[in-house]
C-alpha positions as CSV (number, residue, x, y, z in Angstrom):
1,X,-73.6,-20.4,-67.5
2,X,-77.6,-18.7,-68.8
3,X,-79.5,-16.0,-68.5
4,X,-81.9,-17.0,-66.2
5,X,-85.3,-14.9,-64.8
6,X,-85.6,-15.6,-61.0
7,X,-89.5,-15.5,-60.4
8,X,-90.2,-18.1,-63.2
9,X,-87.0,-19.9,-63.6
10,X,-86.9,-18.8,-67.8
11,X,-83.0,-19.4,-68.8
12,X,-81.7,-17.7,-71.8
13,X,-78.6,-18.8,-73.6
14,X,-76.0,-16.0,-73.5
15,X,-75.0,-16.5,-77.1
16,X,-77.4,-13.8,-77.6
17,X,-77.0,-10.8,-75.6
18,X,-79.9,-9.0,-74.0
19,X,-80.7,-7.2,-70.7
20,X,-84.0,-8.1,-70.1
21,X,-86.2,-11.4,-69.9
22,X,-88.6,-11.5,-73.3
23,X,-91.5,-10.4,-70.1
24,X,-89.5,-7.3,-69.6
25,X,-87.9,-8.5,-66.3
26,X,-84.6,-8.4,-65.1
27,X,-81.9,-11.2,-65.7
28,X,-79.3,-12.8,-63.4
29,X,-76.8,-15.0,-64.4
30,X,-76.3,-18.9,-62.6
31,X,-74.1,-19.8,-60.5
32,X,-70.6,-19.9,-61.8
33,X,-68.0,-22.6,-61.1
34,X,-65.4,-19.7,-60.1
35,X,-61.5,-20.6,-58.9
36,X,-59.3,-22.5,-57.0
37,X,-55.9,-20.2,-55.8
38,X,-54.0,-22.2,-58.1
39,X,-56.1,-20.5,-61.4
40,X,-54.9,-17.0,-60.3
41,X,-52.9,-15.8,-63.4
42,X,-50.2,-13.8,-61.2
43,X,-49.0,-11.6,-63.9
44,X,-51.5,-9.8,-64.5
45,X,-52.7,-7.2,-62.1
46,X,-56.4,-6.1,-63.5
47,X,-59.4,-7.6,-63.1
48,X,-59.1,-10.1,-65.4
49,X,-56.3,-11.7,-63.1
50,X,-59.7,-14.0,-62.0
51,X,-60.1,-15.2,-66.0
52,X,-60.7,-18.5,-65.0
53,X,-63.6,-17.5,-62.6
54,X,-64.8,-14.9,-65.4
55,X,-67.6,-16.0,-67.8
56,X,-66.1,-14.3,-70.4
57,X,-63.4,-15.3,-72.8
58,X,-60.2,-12.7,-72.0
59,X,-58.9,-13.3,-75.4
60,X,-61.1,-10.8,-76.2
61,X,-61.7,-8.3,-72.9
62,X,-61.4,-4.7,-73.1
63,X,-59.5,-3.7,-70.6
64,X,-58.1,-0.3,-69.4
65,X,-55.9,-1.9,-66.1
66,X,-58.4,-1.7,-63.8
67,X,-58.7,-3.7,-60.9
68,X,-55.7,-4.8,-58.3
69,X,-57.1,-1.8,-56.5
70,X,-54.8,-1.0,-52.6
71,X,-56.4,-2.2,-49.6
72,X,-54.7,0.7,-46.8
73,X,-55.2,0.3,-43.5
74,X,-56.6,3.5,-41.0
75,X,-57.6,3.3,-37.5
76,X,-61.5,4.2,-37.6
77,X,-62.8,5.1,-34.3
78,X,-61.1,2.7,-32.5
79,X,-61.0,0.0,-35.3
80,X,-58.0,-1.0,-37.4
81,X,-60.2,-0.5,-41.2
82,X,-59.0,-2.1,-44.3
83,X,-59.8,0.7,-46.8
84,X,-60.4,-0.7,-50.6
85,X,-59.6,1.8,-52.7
86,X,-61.6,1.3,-55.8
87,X,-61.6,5.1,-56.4
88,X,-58.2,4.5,-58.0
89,X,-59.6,2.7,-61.1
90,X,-58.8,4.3,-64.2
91,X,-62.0,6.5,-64.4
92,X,-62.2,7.4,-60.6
93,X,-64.4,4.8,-59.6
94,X,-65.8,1.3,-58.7
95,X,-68.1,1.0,-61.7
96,X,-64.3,-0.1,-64.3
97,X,-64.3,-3.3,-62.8
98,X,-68.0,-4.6,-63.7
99,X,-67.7,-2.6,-67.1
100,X,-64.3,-4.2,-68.3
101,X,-66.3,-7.7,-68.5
102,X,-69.7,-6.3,-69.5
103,X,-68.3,-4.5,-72.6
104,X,-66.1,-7.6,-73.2
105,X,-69.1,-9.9,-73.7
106,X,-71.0,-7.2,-75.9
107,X,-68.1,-6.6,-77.9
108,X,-67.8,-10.0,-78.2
109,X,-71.3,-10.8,-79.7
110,X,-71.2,-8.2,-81.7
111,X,-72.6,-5.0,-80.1
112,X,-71.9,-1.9,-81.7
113,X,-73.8,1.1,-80.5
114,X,-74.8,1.4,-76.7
115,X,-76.6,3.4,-74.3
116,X,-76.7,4.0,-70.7
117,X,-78.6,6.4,-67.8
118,X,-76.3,7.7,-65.3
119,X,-75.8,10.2,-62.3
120,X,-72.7,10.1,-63.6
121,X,-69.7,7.2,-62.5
122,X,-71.3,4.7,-64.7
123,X,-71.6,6.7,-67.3
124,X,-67.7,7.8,-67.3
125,X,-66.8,4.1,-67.3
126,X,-69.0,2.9,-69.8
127,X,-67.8,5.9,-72.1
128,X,-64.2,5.0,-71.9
129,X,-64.7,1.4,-72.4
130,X,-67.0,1.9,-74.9
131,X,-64.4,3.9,-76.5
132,X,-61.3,1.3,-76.1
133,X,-63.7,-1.3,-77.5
134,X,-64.4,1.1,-80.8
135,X,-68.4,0.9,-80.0
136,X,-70.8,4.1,-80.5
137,X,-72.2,5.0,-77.1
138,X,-75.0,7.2,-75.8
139,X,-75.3,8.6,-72.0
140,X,-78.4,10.2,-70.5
141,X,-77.6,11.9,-67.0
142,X,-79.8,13.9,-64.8
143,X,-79.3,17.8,-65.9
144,X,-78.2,18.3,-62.3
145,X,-75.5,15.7,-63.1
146,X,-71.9,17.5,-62.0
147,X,-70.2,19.2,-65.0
148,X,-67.0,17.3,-64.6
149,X,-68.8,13.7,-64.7
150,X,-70.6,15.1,-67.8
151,X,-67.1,16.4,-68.9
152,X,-65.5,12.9,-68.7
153,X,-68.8,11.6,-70.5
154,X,-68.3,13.6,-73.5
155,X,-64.3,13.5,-73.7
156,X,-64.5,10.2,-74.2
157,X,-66.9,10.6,-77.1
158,X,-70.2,9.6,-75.9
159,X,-73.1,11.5,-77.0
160,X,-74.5,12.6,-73.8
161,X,-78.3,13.5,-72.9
162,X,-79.5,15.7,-70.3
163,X,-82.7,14.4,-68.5
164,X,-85.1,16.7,-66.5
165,X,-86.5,15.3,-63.4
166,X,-84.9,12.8,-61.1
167,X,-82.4,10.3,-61.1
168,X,-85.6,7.5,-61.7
169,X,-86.9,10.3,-64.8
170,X,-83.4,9.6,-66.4
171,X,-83.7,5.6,-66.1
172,X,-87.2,5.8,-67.6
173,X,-85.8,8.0,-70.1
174,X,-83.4,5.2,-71.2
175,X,-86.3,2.9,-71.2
176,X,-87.9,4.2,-73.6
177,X,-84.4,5.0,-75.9
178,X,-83.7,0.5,-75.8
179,X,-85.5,-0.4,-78.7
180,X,-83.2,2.3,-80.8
181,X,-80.3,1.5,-79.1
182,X,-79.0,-1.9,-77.0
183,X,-79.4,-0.7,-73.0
184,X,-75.9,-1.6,-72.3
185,X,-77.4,-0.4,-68.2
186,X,-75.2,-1.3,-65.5
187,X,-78.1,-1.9,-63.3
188,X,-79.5,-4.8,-66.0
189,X,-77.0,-6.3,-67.9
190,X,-75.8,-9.4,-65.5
191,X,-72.3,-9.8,-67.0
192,X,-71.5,-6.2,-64.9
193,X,-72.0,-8.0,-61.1
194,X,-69.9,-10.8,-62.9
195,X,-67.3,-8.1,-62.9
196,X,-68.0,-6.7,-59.7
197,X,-67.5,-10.1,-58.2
198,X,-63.4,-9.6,-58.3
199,X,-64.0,-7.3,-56.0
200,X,-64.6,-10.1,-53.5
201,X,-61.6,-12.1,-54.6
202,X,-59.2,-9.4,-54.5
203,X,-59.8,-9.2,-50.6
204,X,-59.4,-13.1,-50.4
205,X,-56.0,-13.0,-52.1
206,X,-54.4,-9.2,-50.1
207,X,-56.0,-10.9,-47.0
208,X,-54.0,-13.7,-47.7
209,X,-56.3,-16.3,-48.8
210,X,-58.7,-15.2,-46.0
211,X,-62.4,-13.6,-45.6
212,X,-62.9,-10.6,-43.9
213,X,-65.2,-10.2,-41.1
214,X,-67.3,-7.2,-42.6
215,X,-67.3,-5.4,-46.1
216,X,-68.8,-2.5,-46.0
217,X,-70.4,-0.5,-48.9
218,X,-72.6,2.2,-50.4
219,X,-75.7,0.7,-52.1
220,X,-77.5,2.4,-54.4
221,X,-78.6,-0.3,-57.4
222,X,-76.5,-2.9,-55.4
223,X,-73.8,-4.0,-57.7
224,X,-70.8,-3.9,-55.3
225,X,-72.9,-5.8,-52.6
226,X,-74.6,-8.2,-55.6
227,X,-70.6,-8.8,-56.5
228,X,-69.3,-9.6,-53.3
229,X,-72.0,-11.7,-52.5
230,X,-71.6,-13.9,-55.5
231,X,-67.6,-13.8,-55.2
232,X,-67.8,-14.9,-51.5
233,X,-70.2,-17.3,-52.5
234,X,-67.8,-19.0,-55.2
235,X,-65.2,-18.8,-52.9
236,X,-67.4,-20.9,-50.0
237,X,-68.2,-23.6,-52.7
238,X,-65.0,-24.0,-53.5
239,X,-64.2,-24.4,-50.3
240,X,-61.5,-21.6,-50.4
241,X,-63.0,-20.2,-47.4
242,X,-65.1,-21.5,-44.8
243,X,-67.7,-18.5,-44.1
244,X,-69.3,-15.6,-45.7
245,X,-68.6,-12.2,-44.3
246,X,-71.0,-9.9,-43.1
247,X,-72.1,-7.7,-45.9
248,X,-73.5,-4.2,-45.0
249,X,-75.0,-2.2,-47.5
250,X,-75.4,1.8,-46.8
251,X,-77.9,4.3,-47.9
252,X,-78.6,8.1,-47.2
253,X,-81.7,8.2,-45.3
254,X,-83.0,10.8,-48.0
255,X,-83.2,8.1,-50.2
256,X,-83.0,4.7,-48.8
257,X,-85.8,2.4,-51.0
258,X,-83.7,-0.7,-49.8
259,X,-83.5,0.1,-45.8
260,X,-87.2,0.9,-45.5
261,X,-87.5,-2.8,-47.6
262,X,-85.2,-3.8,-45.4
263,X,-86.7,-2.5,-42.1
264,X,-90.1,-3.8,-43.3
265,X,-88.8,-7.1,-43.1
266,X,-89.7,-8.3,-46.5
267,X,-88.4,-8.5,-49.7
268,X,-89.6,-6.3,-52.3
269,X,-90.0,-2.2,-52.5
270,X,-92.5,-0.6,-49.5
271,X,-93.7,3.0,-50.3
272,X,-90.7,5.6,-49.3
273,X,-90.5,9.1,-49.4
274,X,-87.2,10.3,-51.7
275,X,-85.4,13.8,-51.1
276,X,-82.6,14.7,-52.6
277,X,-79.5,13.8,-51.3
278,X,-75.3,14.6,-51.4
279,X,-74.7,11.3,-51.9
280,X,-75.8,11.4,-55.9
281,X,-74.4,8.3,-56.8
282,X,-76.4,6.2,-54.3
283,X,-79.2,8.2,-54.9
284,X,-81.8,5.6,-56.7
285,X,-85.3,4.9,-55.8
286,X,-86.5,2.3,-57.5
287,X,-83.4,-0.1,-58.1
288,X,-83.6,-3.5,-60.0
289,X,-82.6,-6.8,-57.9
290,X,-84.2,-5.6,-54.6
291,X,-85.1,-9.4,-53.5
292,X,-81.5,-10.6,-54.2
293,X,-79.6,-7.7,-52.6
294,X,-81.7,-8.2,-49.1
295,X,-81.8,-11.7,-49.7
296,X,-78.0,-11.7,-50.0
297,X,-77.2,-9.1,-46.9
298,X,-79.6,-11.1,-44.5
299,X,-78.2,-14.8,-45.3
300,X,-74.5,-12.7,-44.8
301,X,-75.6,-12.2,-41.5
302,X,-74.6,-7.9,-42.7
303,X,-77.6,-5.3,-42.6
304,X,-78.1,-2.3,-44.5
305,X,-78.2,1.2,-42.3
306,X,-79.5,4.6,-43.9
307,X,-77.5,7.9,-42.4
308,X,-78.2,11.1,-42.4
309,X,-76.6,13.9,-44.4
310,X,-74.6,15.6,-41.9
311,X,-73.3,12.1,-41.1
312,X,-72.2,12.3,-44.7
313,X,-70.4,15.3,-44.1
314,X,-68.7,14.6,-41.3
315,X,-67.2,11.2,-42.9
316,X,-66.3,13.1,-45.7
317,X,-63.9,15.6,-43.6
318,X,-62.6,13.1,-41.4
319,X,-61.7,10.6,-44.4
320,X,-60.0,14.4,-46.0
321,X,-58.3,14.8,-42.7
322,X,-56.6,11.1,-43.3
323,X,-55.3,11.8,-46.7
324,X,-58.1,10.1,-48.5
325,X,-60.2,12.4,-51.0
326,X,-63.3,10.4,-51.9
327,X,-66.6,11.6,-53.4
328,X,-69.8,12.1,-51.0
329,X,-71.2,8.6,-52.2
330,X,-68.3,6.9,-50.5
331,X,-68.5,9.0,-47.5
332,X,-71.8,7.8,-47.0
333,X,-70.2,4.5,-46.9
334,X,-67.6,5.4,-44.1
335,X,-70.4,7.0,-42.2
336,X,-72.2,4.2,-41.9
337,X,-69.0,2.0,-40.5
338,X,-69.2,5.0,-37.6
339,X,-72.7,3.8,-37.0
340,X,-71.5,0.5,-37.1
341,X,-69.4,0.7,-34.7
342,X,-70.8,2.6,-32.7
343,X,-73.9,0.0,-32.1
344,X,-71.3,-2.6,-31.4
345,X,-72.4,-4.5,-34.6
346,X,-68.8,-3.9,-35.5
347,X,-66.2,-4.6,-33.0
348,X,-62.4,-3.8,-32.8
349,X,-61.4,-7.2,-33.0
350,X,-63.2,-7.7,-36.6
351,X,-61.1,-7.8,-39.3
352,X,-63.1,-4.8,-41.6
353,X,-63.1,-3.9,-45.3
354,X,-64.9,-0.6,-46.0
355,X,-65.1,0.1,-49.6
356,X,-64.4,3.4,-51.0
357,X,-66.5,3.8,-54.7
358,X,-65.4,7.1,-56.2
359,X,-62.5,9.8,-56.4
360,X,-63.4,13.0,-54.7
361,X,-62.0,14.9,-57.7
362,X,-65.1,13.9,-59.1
363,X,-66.7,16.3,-56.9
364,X,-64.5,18.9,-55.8
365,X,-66.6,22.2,-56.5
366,X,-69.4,20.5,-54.2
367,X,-67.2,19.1,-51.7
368,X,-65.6,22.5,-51.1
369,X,-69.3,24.1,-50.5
370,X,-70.0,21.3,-48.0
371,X,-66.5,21.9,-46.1
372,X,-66.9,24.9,-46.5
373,X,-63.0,25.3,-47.9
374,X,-61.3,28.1,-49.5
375,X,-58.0,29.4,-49.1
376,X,-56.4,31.9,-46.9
377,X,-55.3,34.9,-48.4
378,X,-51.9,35.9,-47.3
């Protein structure tokens, strides 16, 4: 396994960490040679239960028992869902199981001090791994970041940064900080999708050794749909299943970079106007591996759908009304399986995975204004 550049074909070896080509561009890693079912280690019940498919060695992973998240079944307007709860991950979200094997392999090679920009998920995660792996770490989040992300950050011990401007001003910000500090970013370092790729294997195994139909997720930067696509994809060459499912990616039409890309029918950014948007941790406008996240939801035969903020809201009380408390990022998610379904592009018969990203207790203050909730007085 390299480093490799995708527009010139550079490869780097990954003896030496870094996030970015020497040009400044973004990194992937190749192929990897994944598992057979046999290589599951069934005793352990984290992420790392996919070592063998894992390009890093687990002698030496940092990990916090994340992963092995439920998969719960709810009927969804008329279609049996298989909802993945990643929200359940030690910090509350999705973002564990790519930064469990991306601190691994820094810690590994000898990375001591690290820094991250965040809305706010990422930077939680990487703050408590950072911690369990003894490393110094510095987090930069938007100043309208909510107080108990930020709260998480800092409990943890990070030093953490307030950024004026947008969620893009904040990434910028961090830009600028990588040549004091290594830019441990989620959205750059490659080892993180190879950590999000378990995500994909997990549904194999609780689906019994079977591919879903449809996985369903919110895309912001792209790492869950960049992990599935690259777990399926191991999975088909190792002839462990004999199609891809159709990955859907969803944005919120206030800031949906990749669904106007995606509507223009090419492959790179098109000029798109960005609001602000309830869904804060989706809410990036210029993200990183544009070409291989469309490239990867078009060969799926998925799409990616951009929906509205009341559509948000509505998904968020009707996932409540279930029993299932998730952030406004992952009710963006579940609105778009409603639009999904309701075009037909999703049909009852499908066997369905919708992927839930972050806790709701993340977000309670703001989900209550949404709702509109408060208590009865007696």
């Amino acid at each position: 396994m390299q480093f490799i550049e995708p527009i010139s074909g550079t490869t780097y070896s990954i003896d030496k960490p870094r996030w970015c080509a020497d040009d400044g561009r973004y990194l992937n890693l190749t192929p990897g040679a994944g598992l057979r079912r046999h290589q599951i280690a069934h005793g352990c019940y984290s992420v790392w239960r996919y070592a063998a498919a894992i390009g890093v060695d687990q002698a030496d992973a940092v990990s916090l028992g994340e992963g092995w998240t439920p998969l719960v079944t709810h009927e969804w307007h008329g279609c049996n869902t298989h909802f993945k709860l990643e929200f359940t991950m030690p910090t509350g979200s999705f973002k564990d199981r790519g930064m469990t094997v991306m601190v691994s392999y820094l810690k590994n090679h000898g990375i001591e001090h690290v820094l991250e920009d965040s809305s706010g998920n990422a930077g939680a995660s990487l703050s408590a791994y950072a911690a369990a792996a003894g490393m110094r770490c510095r987090i930069l989040v938007p100043e309208t970041a909510s107080y108990p992300k930020i709260a998480q950050i800092a409990a943890c011990g990070a030093d953490v940064l307030t950024i004026r401007g947008s969620r893009q001003d904040v990434a910028d910000a961090a830009l600028r900080m990588s040549s004091e500090i290594f830019y441990a970013s989620h959205n750059w370092v490659p080892f993180f999708v190879e950590g999000t790729k378990t995500l994909a294997y997990e549904v194999w195994e609780q689906l019994g050794f079977k591919a879903p139909d449809n996985v369903i997720t919110p895309l912001g930067y792209g790492s869950s749909v960049l992990g599935c696509v690259r777990g399926f994809d191991e999975l088909l060459r190792n002839r462990e299943i004999d199609r891809l499912p159709c990955i859907f990616g969803i944005q919120a039409e206030n800031c949906a970079p990749y669904y106007a890309a995606y509507a223009a029918g090419g492959d790179t950014l098109v000029p798109t106007e960005i609001k602000s948007t309830v869904a804060e941790g989706i809410a990036s406008s210029k993200p990183t591996r544009v070409r291989e996240v469309l490239t990867g939801v078009r060969q799926s035969g998925g799409a990616i759908v951009a929906v509205s903020e009341s559509e948000i809201i509505t998904a968020l009380r009707d996932l409540a009304r279930k029993g299932i408390y998730v952030e406004p990022t992952s009710a963006a998610g579940v609105a778009g399986l409603t639009r999904l379904v309701a075009s037909g592009l999703i049909k009852p018969r499908d066997t369905t995975v919708m992927v839930l990203t972050g806790s709701g207790l993340k977000a309670s203050e703001r989900i209550g204004e949404l709702l509109q909730l408060r208590a009865r007085a007696d």
